[in-house]
C-alpha positions in Angstrom: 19.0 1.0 33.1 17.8 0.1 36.7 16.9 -3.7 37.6 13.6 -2.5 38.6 13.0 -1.7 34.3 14.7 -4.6 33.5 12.8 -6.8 35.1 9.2 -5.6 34.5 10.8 -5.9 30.8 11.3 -9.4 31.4 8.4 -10.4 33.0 6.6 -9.0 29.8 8.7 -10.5 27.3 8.5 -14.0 29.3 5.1 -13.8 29.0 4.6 -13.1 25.6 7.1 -15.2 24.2 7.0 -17.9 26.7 3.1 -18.6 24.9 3.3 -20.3 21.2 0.1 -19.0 20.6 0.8 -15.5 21.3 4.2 -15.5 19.2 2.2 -17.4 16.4 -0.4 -14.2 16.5 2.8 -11.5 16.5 4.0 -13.7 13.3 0.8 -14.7 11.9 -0.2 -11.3 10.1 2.4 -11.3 8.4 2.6 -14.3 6.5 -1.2 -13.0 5.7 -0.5 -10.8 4.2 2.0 -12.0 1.8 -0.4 -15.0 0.9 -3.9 -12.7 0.5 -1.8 -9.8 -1.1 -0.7 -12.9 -3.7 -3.5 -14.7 -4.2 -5.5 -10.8 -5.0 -2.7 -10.1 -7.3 -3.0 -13.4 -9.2 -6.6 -13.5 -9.2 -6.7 -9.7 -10.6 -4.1 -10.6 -13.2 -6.6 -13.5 -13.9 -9.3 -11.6 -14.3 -8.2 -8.8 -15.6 -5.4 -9.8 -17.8 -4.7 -11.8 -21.0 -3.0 -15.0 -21.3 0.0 -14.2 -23.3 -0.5 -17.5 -25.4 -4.4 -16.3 -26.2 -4.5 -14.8 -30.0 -7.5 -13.0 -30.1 -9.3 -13.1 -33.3 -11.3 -9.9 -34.9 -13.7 -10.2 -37.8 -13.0 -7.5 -40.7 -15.7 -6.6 -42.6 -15.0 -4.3 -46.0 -11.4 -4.4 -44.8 -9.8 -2.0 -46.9 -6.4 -2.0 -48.7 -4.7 0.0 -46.5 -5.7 -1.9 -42.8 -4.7 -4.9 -44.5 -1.1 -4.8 -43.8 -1.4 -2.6 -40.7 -3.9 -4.8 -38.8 -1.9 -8.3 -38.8 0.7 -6.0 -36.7 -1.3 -6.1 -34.2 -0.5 -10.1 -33.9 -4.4 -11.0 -34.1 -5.9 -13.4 -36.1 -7.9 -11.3 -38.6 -10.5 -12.9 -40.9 -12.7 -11.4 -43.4 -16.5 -11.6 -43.6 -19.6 -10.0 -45.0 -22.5 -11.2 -42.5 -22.8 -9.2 -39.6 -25.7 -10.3 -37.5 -23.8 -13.9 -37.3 -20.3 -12.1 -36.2 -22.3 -9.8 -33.8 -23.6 -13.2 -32.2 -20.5 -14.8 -31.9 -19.3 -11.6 -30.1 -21.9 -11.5 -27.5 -21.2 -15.5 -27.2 -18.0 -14.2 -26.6 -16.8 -16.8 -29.8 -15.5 -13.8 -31.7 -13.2 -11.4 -29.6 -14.2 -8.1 -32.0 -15.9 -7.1 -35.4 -14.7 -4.0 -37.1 -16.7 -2.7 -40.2 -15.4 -0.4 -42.5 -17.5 1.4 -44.8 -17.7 0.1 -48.4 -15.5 2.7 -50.0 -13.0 3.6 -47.1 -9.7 4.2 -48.8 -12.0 6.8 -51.1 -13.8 8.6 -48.5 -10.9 9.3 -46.6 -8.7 10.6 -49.1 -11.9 12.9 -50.0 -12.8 13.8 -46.5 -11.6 17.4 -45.4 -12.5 18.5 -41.9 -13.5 21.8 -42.7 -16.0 21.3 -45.1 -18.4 19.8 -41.9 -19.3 16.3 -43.4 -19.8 13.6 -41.3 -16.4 11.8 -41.1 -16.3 8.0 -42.3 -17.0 6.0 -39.3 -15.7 2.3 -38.7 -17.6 0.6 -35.9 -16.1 -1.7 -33.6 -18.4 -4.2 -31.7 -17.0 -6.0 -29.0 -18.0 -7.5 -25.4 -16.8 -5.8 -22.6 -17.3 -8.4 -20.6 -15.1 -10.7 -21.5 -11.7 -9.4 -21.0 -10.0 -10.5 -24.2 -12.8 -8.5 -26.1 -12.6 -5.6 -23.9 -7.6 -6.2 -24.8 -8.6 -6.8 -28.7 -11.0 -3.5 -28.7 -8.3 -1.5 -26.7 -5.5 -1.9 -29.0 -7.2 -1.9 -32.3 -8.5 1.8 -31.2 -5.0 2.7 -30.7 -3.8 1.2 -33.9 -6.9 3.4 -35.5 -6.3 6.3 -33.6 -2.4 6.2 -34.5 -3.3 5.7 -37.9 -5.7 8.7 -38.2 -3.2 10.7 -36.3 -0.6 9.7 -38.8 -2.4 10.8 -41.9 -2.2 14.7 -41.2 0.7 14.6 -39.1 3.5 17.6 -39.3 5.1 17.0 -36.8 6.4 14.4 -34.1 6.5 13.7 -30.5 9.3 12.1 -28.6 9.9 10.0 -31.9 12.8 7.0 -32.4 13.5 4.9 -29.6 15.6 7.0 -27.1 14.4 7.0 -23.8 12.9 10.6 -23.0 11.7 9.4 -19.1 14.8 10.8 -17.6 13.6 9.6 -14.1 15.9 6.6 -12.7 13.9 3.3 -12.1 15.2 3.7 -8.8 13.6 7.1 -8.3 10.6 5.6 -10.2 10.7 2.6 -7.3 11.0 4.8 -4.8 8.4 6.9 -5.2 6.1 4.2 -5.3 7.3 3.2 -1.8 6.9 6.5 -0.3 3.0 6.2 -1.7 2.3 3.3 -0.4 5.0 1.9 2.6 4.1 5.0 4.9 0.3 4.7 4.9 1.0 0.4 5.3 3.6 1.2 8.1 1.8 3.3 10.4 -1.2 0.6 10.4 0.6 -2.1 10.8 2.3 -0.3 13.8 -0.8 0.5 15.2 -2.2 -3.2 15.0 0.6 -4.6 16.7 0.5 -2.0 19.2 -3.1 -2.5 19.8 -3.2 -5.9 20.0 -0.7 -6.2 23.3 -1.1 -2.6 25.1 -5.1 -3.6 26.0 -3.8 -7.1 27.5 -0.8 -6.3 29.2 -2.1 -3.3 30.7 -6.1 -3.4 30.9 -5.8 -7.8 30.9 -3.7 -7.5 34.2 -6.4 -5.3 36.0 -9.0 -7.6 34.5 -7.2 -10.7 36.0 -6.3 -8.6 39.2 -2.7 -9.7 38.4 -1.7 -5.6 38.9 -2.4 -5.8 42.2 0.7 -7.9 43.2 2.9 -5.4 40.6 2.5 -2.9 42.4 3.0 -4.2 46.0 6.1 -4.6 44.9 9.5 -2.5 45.6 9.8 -1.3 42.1 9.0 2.5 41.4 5.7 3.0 39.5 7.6 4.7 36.7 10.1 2.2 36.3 6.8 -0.6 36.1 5.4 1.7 33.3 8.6 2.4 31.4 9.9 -1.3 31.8 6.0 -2.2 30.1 6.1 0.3 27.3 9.9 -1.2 26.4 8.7 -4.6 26.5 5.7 -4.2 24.4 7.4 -1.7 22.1 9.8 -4.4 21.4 6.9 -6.9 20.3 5.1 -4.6 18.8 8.0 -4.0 16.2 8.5 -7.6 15.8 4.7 -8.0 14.8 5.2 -5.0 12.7 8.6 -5.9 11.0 6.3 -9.3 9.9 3.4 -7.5 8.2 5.9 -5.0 6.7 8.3 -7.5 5.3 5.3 -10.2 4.2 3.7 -7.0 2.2 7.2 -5.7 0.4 7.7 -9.6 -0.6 3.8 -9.8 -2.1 3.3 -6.3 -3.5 5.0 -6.7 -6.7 2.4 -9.8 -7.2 -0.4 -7.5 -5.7 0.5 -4.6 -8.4 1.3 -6.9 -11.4 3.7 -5.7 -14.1 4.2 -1.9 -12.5 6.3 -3.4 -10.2 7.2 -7.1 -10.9 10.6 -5.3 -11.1 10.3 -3.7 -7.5 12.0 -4.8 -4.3 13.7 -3.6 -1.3 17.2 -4.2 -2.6 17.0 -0.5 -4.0 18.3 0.9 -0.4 21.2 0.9 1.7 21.5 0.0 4.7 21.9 3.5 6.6 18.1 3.7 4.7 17.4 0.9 6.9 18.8 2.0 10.6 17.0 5.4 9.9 13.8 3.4 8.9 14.4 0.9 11.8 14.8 4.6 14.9 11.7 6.1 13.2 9.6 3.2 13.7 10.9 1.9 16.7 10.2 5.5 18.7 7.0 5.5 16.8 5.6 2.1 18.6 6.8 3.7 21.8 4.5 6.4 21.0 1.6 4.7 20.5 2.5 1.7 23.2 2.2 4.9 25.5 -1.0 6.3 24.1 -3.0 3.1 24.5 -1.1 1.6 27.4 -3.0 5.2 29.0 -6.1 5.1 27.9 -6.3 0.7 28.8 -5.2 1.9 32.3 -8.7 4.1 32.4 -10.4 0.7 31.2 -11.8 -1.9 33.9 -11.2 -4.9 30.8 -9.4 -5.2 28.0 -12.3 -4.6 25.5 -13.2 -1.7 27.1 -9.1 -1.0 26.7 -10.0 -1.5 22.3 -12.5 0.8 22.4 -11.1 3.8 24.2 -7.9 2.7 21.4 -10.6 3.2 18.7 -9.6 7.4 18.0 -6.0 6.6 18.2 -6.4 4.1 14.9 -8.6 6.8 13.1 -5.9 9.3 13.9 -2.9 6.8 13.0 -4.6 6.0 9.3 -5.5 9.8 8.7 -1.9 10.6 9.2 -0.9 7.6 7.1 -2.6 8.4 4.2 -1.7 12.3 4.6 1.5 10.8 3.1 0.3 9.9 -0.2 -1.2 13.1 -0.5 2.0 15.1 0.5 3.9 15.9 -2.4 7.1 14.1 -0.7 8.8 14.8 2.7 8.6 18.1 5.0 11.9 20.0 4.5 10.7 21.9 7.1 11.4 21.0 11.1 8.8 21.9 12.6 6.6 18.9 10.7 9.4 16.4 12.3 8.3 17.7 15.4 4.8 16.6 15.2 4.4 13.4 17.1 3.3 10.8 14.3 2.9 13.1 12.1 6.7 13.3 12.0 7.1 9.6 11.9 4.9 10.1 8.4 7.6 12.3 7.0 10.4 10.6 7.9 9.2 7.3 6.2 8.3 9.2 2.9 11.8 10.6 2.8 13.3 7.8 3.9 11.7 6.0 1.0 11.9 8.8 -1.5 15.5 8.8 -1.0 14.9 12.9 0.3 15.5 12.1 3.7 16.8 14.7 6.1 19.1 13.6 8.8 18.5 16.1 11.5 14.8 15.4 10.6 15.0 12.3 11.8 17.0 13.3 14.8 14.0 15.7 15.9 11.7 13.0 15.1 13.2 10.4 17.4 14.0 13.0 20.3 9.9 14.7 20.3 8.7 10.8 20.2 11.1 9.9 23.0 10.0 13.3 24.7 6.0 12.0 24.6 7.3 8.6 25.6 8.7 9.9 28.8 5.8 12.4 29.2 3.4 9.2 29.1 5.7 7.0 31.2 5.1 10.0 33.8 1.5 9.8 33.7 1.4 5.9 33.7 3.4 6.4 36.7 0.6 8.8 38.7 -2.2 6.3 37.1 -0.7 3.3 38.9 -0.6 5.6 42.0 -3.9 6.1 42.0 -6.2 3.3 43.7 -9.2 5.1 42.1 -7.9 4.2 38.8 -6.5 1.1 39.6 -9.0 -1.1 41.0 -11.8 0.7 39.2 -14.8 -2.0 39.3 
């Protein structure tokens, strides 16, 4: 690498590092994220779930003989009563978690109920509160419990009955293919942030300041100024990336609750890891490129967010194209997409269906944009027109 790269690259990194606040900022998302993504998750388990030392309690009215060993498996408190108004109060009160009434004579109109004759069925109404979640649990399982019951009075035959296992998928394919959902779509945005919030400054800040000026007096060849820049802030772009992604793997099993309180990133190797680590990193040099272009067309560096504004629609379309997929490309030509590759190659890489040479072509079309952009850079700080735009 010539000295004239190497030292724009160090200028850069001094200057980003060499600021507390600035590193705080590149570090900052991250642990964000892992405390919002926490706090959502607890509050939605709050909210939305049921203290596991809460017994609900349902009213039965009428309770026939045959509920009255099947509903105490529910592990409710079950109580008997005949006034109905008062147990419909306590409901909406939110005192009384259900009321279930049976007709008088259930056990006897079901036995002489027969579907074909085109009687009204007997009907047991449940009355609960659907605000309140424990009313909304209580009402939930004690339609299952009926609904298995009524199932179970004509049944023939069964379905997947016993205790065997008939889920052949492993729980790490079950793991992984909620990674390749959700990491992909995450990834790409967090690469974009990071990416957007130091290309504007370092490119579209200098011209503001008039700091570019001096640059570009110097000896150092105007493509080894824009190449040693997009290394720089490709390499602190990761960083700030790696942060977000690592914050939202550590809090996501809190975010989901109990479909993945088992979840974690211990499920892949580390070969998983160094493909990962080539997609992403070629990926920020794409997009350092992209918007280190379009700041060098802006006179400040809010002018530089703006023009960024279609590259972060386009980075979250392609993101959430990968929940949509049905998996990873097996063909090349999608790893030759710019972006749209890197896509791919994190849903296979989390899907365990990664291909290899994929990533290969993915790593040598992104480094074939990068150098395409490093060459227009190049012209961009040759021109004064562009340069010292007022």
């Amino acid at each position: 690498m010539r000295n004239g790269i190497i030292t724009i690259m160090k200028k850069e990194l001094a200057r980003f590092f060499g600021d507390k606040r600035l590193v705080v900022s590149i570090l900052l998302p991250g642990v964000l994220i892992y405390v919002m993504y926490s706090f959502m998750g607890s509050a939605m388990k709050n909210n939305f779930g049921v203290d596991e030392r809460y017994t609900p309690t349902v009213q039965a009215v009428n309770l026939p003989v045959s509920m009255e060993a099947l509903l105490p498996q529910t592990g409710f408190a079950v109580i008997t009563g005949t006034d109905v108004a008062a147990a419909k109060e306590a409901v909406t009160a939110q005192e009384l978690d259900l009321l279930l009434v049976f007709p008088a004579d259930f056990d006897a109109q079901v036995a002489a109920y027969q579907a074909a004759s085109g009687q009204t069925a007997p009907n047991v109404a449940l009355y609960h509160n659907s605000a309140s979640t424990n009313s909304t649990f209580t009402y939930q399982t004690v339609v299952a419990l009926l609904d298995a019951y009524e199932a179970g009075m004509v049944n023939k035959f069964d379905v997947n009955a016993g205790g065997e296992s008939y889920d052949l998928a492993t729980a790490q394919d079950s793991m992984g293919s909620l990674f390749a959902m959700l990491m992909p779509m995450l990834l790409m945005t967090f690469l974009y942030s990071g990416c957007a919030a130091v290309a504007p400054e370092s490119i579209a800040g200098e011209k503001e300041r008039g700091t570019i000026a001096t640059m570009l007096i110097t000896p150092i060849r105007r493509s080894d100024i824009a190449l040693g820049k997009i290394l720089a802030l490709g390499i602190i772009s990761t960083i700030s990336a790696a942060a977000s992604a690592v914050g939202s793997i550590l809090a996501m099993p809190k975010l989901m609750g109990a479909a993945m309180e088992d979840m974690n990133a211990s499920i892949y190797g580390i070969t998983d890891y160094l493909l990962l680590a080539a997609v992403i990193f070629s990926t920020v040099l794409v997009l350092v490129t992209l918007i280190s272009i379009l700041s060098a067309f802006a006179k400040t560096i809010k002018e530089a967010q703006t023009y960024a504004m279609p590259v972060m629609i386009l980075v979250m379309a392609l993101g959430i194209s990968g929940m949509f997929g049905g998996g990873a490309s097996s063909e090349l030509w999608a790893y030759s997409i710019p972006l749209y590759n890197s896509v791919q190659c994190m849903t296979g890489v989390f899907s365990f269906s990664i291909l290899p040479v994929g990533v290969a072509v993915t790593v040598a079309a992104n480094a074939a944009v990068t150098l395409l952009g490093v060459f227009v850079l190049a012209k961009m700080f040759n021109s004064e027109k562009i340069i010292f735009a007022r």
